[in-house]
C-alpha positions in Angstrom: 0.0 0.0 0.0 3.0 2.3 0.0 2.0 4.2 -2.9 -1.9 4.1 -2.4 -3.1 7.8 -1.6 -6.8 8.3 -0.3 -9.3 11.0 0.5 -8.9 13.0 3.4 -10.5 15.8 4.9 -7.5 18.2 5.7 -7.7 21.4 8.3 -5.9 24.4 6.3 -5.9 26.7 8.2 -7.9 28.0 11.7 -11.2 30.3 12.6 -14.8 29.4 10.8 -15.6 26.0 9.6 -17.0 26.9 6.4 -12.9 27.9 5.8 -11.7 25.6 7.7 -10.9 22.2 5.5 -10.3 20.9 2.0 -10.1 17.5 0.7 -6.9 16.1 -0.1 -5.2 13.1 -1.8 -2.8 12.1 1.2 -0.7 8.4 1.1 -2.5 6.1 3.0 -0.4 5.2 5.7 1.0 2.1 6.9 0.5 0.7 10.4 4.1 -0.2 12.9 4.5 -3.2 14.2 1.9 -2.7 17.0 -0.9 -0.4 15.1 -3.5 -1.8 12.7 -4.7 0.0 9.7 -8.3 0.5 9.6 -10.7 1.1 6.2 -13.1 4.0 7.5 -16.7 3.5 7.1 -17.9 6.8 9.5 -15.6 8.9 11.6 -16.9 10.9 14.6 -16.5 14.7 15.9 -16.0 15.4 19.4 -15.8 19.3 20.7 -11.9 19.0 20.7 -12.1 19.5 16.9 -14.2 22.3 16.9 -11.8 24.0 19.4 -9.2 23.1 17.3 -10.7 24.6 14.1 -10.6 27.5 16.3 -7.0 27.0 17.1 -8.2 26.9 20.7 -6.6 23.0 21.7 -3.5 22.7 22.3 -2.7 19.5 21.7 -3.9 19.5 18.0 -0.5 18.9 15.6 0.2 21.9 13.2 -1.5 23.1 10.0 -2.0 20.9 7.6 -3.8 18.8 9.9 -5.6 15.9 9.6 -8.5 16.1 12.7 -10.7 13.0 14.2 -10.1 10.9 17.6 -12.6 8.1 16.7 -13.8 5.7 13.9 -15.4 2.9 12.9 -14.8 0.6 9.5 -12.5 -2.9 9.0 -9.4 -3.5 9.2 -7.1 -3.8 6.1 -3.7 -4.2 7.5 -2.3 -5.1 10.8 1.7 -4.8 12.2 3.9 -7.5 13.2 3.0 -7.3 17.1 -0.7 -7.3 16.0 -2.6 -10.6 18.2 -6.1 -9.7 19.1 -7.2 -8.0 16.1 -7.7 -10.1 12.5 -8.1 -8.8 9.2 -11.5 -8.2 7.7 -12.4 -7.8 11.6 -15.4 -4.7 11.8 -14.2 -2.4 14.9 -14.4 1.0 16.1 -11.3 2.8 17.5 -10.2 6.0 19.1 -7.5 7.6 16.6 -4.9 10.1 18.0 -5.8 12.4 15.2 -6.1 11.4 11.8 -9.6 9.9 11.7 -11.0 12.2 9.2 -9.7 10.0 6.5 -10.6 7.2 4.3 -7.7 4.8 6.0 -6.7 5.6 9.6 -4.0 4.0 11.5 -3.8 3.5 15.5 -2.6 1.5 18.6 -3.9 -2.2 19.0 -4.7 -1.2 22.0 -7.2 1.6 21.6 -9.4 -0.7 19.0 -12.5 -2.9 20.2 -14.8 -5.5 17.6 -18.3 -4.7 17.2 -20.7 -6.7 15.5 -22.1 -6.3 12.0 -25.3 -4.8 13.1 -24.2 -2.1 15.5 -25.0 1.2 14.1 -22.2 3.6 13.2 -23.4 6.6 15.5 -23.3 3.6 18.8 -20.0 1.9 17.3 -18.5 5.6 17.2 -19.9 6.7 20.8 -18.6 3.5 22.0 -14.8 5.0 21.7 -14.0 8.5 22.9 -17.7 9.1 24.4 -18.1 5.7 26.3 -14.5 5.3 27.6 -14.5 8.9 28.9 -17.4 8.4 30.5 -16.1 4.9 32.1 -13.1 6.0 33.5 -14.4 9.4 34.9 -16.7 7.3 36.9 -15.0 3.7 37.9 -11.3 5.2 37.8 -11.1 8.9 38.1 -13.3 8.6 41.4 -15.6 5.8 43.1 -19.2 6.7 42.7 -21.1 5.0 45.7 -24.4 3.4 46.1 -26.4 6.7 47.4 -24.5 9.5 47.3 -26.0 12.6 45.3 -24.2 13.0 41.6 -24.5 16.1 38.9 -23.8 15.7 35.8 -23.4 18.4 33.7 -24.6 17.9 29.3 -26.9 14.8 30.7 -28.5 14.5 27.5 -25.4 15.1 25.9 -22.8 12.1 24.4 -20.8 11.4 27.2 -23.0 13.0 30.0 -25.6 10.7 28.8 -23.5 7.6 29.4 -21.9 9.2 32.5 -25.7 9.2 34.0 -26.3 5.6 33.0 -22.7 4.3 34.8 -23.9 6.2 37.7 -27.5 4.5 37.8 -25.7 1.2 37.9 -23.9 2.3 40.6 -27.2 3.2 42.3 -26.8 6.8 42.6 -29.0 9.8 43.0 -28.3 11.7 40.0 -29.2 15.3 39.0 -28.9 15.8 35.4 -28.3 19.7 33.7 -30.0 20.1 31.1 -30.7 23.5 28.6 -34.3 22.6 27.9 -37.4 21.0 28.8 -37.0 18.5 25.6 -33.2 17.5 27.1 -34.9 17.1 30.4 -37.2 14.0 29.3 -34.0 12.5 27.6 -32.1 12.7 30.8 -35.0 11.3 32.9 -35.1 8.0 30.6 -31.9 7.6 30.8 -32.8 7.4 34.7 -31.4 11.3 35.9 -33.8 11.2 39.4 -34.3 14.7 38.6 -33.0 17.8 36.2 -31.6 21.3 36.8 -32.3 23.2 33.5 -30.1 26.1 32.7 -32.7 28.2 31.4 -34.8 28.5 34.4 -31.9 29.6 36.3 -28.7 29.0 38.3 -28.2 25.1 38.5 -26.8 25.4 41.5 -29.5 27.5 43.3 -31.9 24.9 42.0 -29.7 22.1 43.4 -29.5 23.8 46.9 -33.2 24.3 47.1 -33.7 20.6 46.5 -30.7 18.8 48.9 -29.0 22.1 50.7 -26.0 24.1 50.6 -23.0 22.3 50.5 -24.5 18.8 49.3 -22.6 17.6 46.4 -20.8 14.5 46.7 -19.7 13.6 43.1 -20.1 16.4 40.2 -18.7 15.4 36.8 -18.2 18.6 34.6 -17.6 18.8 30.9 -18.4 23.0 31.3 -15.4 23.9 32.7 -15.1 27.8 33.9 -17.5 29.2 36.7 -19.2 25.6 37.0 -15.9 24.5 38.3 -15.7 27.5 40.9 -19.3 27.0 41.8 -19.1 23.2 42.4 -16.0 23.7 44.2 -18.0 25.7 46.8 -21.3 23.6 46.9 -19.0 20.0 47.6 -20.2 17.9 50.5 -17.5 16.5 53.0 -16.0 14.2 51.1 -17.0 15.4 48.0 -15.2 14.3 44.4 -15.6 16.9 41.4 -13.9 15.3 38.1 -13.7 17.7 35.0 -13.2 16.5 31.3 -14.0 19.5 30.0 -14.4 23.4 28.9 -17.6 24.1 26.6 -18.4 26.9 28.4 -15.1 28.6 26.6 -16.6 27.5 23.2 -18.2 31.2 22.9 -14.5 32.9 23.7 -14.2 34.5 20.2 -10.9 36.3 21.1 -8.1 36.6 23.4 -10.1 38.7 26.0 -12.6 36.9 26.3 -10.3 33.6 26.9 -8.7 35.5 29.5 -12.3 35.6 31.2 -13.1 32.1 30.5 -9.7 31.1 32.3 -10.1 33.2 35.4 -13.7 32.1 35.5 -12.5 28.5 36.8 -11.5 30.6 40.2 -8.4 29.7 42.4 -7.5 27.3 45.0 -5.8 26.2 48.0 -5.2 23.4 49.2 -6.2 23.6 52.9 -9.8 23.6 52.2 -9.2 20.3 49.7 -7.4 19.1 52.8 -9.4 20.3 55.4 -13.1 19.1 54.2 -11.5 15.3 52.3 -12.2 17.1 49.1 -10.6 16.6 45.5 -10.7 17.9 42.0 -9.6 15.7 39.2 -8.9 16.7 35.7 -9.6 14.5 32.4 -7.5 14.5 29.6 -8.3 11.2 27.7 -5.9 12.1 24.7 -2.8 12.3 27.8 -4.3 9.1 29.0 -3.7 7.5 25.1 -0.3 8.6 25.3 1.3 7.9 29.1 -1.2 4.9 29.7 -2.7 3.0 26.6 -3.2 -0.2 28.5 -5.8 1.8 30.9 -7.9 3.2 28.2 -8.3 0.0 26.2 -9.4 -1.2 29.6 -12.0 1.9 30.1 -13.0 1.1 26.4 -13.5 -2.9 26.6 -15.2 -2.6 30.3 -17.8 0.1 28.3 -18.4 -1.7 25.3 -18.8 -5.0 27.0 -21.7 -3.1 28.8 -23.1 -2.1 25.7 -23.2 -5.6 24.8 -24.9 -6.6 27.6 -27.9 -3.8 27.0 -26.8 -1.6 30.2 -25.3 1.3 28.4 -27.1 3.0 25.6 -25.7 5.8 23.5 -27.9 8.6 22.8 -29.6 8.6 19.2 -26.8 10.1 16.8 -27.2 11.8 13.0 -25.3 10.4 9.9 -24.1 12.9 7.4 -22.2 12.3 4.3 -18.5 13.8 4.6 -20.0 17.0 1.7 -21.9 18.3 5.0 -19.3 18.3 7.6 -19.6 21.8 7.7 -23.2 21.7 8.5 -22.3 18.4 10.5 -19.8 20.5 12.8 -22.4 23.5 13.3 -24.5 21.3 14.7 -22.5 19.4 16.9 -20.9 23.2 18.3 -24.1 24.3 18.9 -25.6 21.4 20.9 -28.5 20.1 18.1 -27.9 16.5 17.8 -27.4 15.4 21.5 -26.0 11.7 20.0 -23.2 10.9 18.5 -22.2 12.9 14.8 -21.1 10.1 12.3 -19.7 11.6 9.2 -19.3 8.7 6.0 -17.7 8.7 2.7 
């Protein structure tokens, strides 16, 4: 395959989306000894890559870039060190960029089989959404049978799934929500109850309904003043794990970035000491890098519970790779609550 080239879907340069990409005939390129090479049926956005469009993630490589942290298709070609994983096997896989592409290559390690009939938009929540949600919940902290749990985006993609791992855990969970239609989804997902944004602060609705300090676990994808609020409202004991910042996804230039950051607040430890509280940060990307054998873990724990019928991703949207832009615009501004698959 040395001299194959394929379609890709290449970022050009960084601000609106419409101006964002172009397609590109790129070499396909060929797995190492301990990466398989998969054929992409659907690749999936995340927020990352719209923060990235708006050269606003750190972590994305330079321009020309080649965007995407999950797909789903077969696999075409395998390395050396390759065991678990055949050719002609269907799987879905979290990418370390690169996924917006009609060949993808990654680690053995971050790529799970899925039967024939799974859907693309569940196969693709499986990866980056599902084992998120699993580690923030069974390995970033202990949720306990009882204890009282927000979660913020609970109709979102990984919030939804973060709600279901917490029901199996047989928590009380509050679910924040930005409308009355995202309520209902977060109550079938099991959410005891919902604190909608738009008929006020979430956390004055919170403390009306359990009291002032009276969080135990609070899993944030928000980021800013939700972190600074939650860190006042934790209960003895209380966890707060953040994997997120879409509350900066409206910080159009460098001031208001600068406000974003300092909304987050500042802390010391004493109190974290002092009270048996803790903050932990989420950075699943890191976690690919420093410890690959935990997040295949994370992702074969999830998808195994998938299999079994006790974790069920939101409804997602299929759109043919001519209306990513449309595809993106809808994913930044919160209109498909499932998973976005994007085919060629």
């Amino acid at each position: 395959m040395n001299h194959n080239t394929m379609d890709a879907v290449v970022q050009v340069r960084k601000g609106k989306v419409a101006q964002a990409f172009e397609m590109r005939k790129v070499p396909v390129p060929q797995p190492a000894a301990h990466e398989v090479l998969i054929r992409v049926e659907a690749f999936g956005l995340n927020y990352a890559d719209g923060m990235a469009i708006k050269g606003q993630y750190r972590d994305a490589p330079p321009l020309p870039c080649v965007l995407g942290y999950d797909v789903c298709g077969t696999v075409a070609d395998k390395g050396s060190a390759v065991t678990d994983i055949a050719i002609g096997d269907r799987v879905t896989a979290m990418t370390r960029f690169g996924g917006y592409a009609q060949y993808a290559v990654t680690d053995q390690r971050a790529v799970v089989r899925i039967d024939a009939a799974t859907s693309l938009t569940d196969a693709l929540a499986l990866a980056t959404q599902a084992a998120t949600a699993w580690y923030c919940t069974r390995e970033a902290c202990t949720v306990y049978p009882g204890e009282r749990v927000i979660v913020t985006a609970a109709a979102g993609g990984v919030g939804s799934l973060i709600v279901q791992l917490c029901k199996l855990q047989h928590a009380k969970v509050y679910g924040i929500v930005s409308t009355e239609k995202k309520e209902v989804i977060a109550r079938s997902l099991g959410a005891d109850a919902t604190l909608n944004r738009s008929k006020g602060d979430v956390f004055a609705q919170y403390e009306q309904l359990e009291g002032s300090k009276a969080i135990d676990v609070m899993f944030d994808s928000a980021g800013g003043s939700y972190i600074r609020k939650a860190m006042r409202s934790l209960a003895p004991g209380g966890r707060l794990v953040g994997y997120g910042g879409a509350q900066g996804n409206d910080a159009g230039n460098i001031f208001k970035l600068v406000s974003f950051a300092l909304s987050f607040g500042f802390f010391h430890p004493a109190p974290f000491l002092l009270n048996s509280r803790s903050f932990t940060g989420v950075n699943m990307l890191r976690l690919a890098d420093h410890k690959s054998g935990l997040v295949q873990h994370c992702l074969a724990k999830a998808s195994q519970l998938f299999r079994e019928g006790l974790l069920r991703p939101l409804p997602g949207k299929v759109y043919p790779v001519t209306d990513l832009v449309a595809a993106h615009n809808d994913l930044m501004s919160g209109k498909v609550p499932g998973k976005i698959a994007i085919t060629w």
